[in-house]
C-alpha positions in Angstrom: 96.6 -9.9 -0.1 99.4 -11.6 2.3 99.4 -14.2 4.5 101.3 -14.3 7.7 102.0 -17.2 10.3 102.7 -17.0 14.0 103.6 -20.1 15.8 102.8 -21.2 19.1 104.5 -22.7 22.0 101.9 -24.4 23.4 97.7 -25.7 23.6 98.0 -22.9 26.5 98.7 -20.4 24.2 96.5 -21.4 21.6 93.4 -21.4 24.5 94.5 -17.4 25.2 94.5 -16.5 22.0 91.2 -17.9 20.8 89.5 -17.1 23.8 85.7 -18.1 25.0 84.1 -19.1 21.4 87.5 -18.0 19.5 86.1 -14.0 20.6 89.1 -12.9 20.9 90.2 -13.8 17.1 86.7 -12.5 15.8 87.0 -9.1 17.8 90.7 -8.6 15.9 89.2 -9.5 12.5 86.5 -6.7 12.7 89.0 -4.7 14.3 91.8 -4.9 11.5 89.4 -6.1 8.7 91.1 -9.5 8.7 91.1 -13.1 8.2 92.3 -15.2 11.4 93.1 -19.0 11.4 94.3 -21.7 14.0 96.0 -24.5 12.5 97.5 -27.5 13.6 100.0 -29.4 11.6 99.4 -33.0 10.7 102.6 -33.8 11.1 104.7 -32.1 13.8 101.2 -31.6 15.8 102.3 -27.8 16.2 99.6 -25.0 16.2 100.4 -21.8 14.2 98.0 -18.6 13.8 97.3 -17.9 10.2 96.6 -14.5 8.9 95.1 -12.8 6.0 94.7 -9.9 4.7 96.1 -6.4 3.1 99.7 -5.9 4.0 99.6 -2.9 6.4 96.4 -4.1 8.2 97.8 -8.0 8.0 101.2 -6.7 10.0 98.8 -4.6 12.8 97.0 -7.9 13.1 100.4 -9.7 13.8 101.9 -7.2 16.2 98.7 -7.5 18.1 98.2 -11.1 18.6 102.2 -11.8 19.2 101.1 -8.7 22.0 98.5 -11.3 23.8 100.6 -14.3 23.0 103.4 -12.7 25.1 101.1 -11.8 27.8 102.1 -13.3 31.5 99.8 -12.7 33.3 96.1 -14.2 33.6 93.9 -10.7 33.3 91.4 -10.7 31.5 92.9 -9.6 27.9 92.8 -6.4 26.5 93.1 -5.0 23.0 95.5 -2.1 22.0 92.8 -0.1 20.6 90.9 -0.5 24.3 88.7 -2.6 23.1 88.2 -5.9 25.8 88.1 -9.5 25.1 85.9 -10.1 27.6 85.7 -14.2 28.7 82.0 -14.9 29.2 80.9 -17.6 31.9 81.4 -20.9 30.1 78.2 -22.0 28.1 78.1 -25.4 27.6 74.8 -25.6 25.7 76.5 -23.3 22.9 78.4 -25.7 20.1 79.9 -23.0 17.6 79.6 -19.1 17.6 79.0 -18.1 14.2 80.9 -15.5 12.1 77.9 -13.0 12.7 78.3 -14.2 16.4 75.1 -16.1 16.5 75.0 -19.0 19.2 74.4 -22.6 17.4 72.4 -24.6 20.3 70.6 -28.0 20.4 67.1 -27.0 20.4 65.3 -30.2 21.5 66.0 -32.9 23.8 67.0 -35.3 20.7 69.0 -32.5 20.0 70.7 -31.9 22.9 71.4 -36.1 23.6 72.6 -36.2 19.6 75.2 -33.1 20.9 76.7 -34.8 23.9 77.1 -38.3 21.8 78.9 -37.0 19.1 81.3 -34.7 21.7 81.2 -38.1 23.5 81.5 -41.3 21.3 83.6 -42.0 17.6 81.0 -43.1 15.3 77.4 -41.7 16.0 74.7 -42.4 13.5 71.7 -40.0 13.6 68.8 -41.4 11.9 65.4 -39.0 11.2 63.0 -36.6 9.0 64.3 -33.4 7.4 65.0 -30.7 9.3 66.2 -32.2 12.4 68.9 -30.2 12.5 71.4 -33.8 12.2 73.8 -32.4 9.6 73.8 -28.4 10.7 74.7 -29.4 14.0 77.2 -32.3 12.8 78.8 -29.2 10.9 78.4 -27.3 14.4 80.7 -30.1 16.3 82.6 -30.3 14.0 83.8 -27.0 13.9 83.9 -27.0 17.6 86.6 -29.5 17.5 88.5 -28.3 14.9 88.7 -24.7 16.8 90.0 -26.9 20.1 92.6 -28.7 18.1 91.2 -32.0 18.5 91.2 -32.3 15.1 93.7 -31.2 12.0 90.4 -31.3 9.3 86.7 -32.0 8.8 85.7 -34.0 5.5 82.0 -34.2 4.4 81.3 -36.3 1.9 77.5 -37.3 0.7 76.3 -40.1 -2.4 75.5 -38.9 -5.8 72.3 -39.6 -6.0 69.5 -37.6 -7.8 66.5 -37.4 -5.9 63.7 -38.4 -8.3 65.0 -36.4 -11.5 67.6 -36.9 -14.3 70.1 -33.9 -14.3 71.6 -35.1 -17.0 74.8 -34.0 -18.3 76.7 -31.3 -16.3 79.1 -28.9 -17.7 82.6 -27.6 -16.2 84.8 -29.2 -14.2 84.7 -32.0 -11.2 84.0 -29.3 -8.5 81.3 -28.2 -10.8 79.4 -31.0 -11.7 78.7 -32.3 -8.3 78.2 -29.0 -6.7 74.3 -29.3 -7.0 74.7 -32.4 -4.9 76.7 -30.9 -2.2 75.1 -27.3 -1.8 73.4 -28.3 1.3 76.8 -29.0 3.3 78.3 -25.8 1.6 75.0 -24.1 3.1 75.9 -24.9 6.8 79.4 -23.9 6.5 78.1 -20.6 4.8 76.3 -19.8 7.4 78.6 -20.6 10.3 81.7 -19.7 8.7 81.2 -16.5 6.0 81.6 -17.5 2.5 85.1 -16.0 2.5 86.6 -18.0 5.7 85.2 -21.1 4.0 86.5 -20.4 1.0 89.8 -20.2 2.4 89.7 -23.1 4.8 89.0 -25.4 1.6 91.8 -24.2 -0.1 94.1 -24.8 1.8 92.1 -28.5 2.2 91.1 -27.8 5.5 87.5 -28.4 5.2 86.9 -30.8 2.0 83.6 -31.8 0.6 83.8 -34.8 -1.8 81.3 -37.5 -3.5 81.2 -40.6 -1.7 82.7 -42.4 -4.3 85.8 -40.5 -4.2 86.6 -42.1 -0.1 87.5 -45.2 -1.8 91.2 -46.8 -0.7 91.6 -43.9 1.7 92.3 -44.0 5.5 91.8 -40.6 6.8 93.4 -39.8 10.2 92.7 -37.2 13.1 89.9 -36.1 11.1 85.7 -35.4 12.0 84.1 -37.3 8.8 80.1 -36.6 8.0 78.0 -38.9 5.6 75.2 -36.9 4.8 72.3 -38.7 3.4 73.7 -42.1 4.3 70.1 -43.0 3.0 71.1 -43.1 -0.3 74.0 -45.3 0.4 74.5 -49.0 -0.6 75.1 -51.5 1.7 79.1 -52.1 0.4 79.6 -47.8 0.1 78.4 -47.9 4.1 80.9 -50.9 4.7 83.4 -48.8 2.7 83.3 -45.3 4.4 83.2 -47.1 7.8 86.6 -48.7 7.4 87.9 -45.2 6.2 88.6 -44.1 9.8 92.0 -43.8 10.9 93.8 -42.9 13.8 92.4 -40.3 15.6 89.2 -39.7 13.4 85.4 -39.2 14.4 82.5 -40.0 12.4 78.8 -38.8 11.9 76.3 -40.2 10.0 73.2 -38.4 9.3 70.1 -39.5 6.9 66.0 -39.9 6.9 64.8 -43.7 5.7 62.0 -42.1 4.5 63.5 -40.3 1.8 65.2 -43.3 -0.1 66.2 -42.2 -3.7 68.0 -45.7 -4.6 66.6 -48.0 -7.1 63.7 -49.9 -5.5 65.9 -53.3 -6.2 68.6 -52.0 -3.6 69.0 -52.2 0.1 69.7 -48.3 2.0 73.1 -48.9 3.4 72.0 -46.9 6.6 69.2 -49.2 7.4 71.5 -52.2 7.1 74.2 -49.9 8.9 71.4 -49.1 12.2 70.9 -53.3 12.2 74.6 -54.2 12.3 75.7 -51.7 14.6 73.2 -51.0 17.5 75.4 -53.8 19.8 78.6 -52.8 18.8 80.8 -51.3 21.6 81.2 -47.7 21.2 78.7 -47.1 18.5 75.9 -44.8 19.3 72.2 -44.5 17.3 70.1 -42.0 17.7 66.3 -41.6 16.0 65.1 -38.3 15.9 61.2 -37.4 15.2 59.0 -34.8 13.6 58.9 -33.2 17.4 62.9 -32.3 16.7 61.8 -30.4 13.6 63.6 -26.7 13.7 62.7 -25.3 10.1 59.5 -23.4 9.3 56.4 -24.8 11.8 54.6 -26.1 8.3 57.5 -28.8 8.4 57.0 -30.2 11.3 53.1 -30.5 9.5 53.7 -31.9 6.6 56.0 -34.6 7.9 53.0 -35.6 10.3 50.6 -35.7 7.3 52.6 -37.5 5.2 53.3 -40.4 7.8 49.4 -40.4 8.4 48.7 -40.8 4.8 51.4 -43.3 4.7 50.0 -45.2 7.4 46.2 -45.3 5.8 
């Protein structure tokens, strides 16, 4: 396996080679049997095409996108082996086109309002039952940006908290003792990504997934940051990961108040979090019900029986 770098001029170029939902990057992938990267450095701000691959098939790869880099003129852009790169109408309800090239949408109103804030505002808090859709489509955006170069990374980061059950002691290393805890988020990048193209992304610290605890005396610039399960946060870790946002950073936090593992003595940071913030400036909330459900149709169910029961 080698790994080849193109560097570009220009956001112009980096818009003709990705193309309408990076198509044109995925259509040379299956075409050379590739892996194809935009990056953007942290420092210098300059965009570069990765690539990846077996030597023969990585040079083909690299001859063909320095081919549409060079292009002048603004046809639609075609591929060496015929194949077109065709640039669909704009569709603005689509966030992210997956690596099987399946459309990620908002699928409810909530859904679609909880989209346009978090393309829209910094810090967006999205507060509601499992299965909402709150942290695939926080994943969704935040690959969206990444892709358009707003951002150089995307860090998840979730609290270690066990959810009603001892673990107990955990053999290997760091990465493999909290991996239980973080398998959801890997899940939604799995599926948008490939487990390959994720793989690689993290590596090279792209994408990184840590515990909570680990955010502490960082400030993380030009970044989209997720807290997953913010329910299971304390007051102080909420105040903490707020004031990790630096310069050029979004954040989304997701979590259900119903589904509070702390001990019954503490407070959920996210419920003190949705007090404090609703009147700050540039702060959005948004509360998301079992109608917004998008998993199996017994979810939506069993979320509505257990709030009746609660209620009796």
């Amino acid at each position: 396996m080698v790994t080849k770098k193109i560097f570009l001029k220009n956001p112009d170029e980096v818009v003709r080679l990705l193309g309408q939902q990076d198509e044109t990057l995925r259509k040379l992938e299956e075409s050379h049997k590739v892996q194809i990267f935009v990056k953007q450095g942290a420092g210098s701000g300059e965009f570069s095409v990765v690539v990846r691959g077996p030597a023969g098939k990585v040079d083909k790869a690299v001859a063909e996108l320095e081919y549409l880099r060079d292009m002048k003129n603004e046809a639609p852009l075609k591929l060496h082996q015929g194949q077109e790169a065709r640039c669909a109408a704009p569709d603005l309800e689509t966030v992210y086109v997956t690596f099987q090239g399946k459309r990620v949408k908002p699928r409810s109103e909530n859904q679609r309002k909880y989209v346009e804030l978090v393309r829209k505002y910094d810090l967006v808090l999205a507060i509601g039952p499992a299965g909402t859709g709150k942290t695939f489509l926080a994943v969704a955006c935040a690959l969206e940006a990444l892709a358009a170069g707003r951002i150089n990374r995307i860090v998840l980061t979730r609290p270690v908290v066990e959810a009603g059950e001892k673990l107990g002691f955990l053999p290997g290393d760091l990465y493999e003792k909290i991996n239980p805890y973080l398998k959801p988020l890997y899940d939604a990048f799995h599926s948008m990504l490939g487990v390959e193209r994720f793989r690689f992304l993290r590596e090279e610290e792209t994408i990184e997934i840590i515990p909570l605890a680990y955010m502490r005396g960082r400030t993380i610039d030009d970044a989209f940051i997720i807290l997953d399960e913010a329910q299971n946060t304390t007051p102080e870790q909420m105040k903490m990961f707020l004031t990790r946002m630096g310069a050029g950073s979004q954040m989304v936090i997701t979590g259900d108040v119903t589904q509070i593992d702390l001990d019954k003595k503490q407070q959920s940071g996210l419920i003190v979090a949705e007090k404090i913030l609703s009147t700050v400036e540039g702060v959005k909330i948004i509360n998301f019900t079992e109608e917004d459900v998008v998993r199996h149709s017994l979810v939506k169910r069993i979320i509505t029986a257990y709030e009746s029961w609660n209620k009796e």
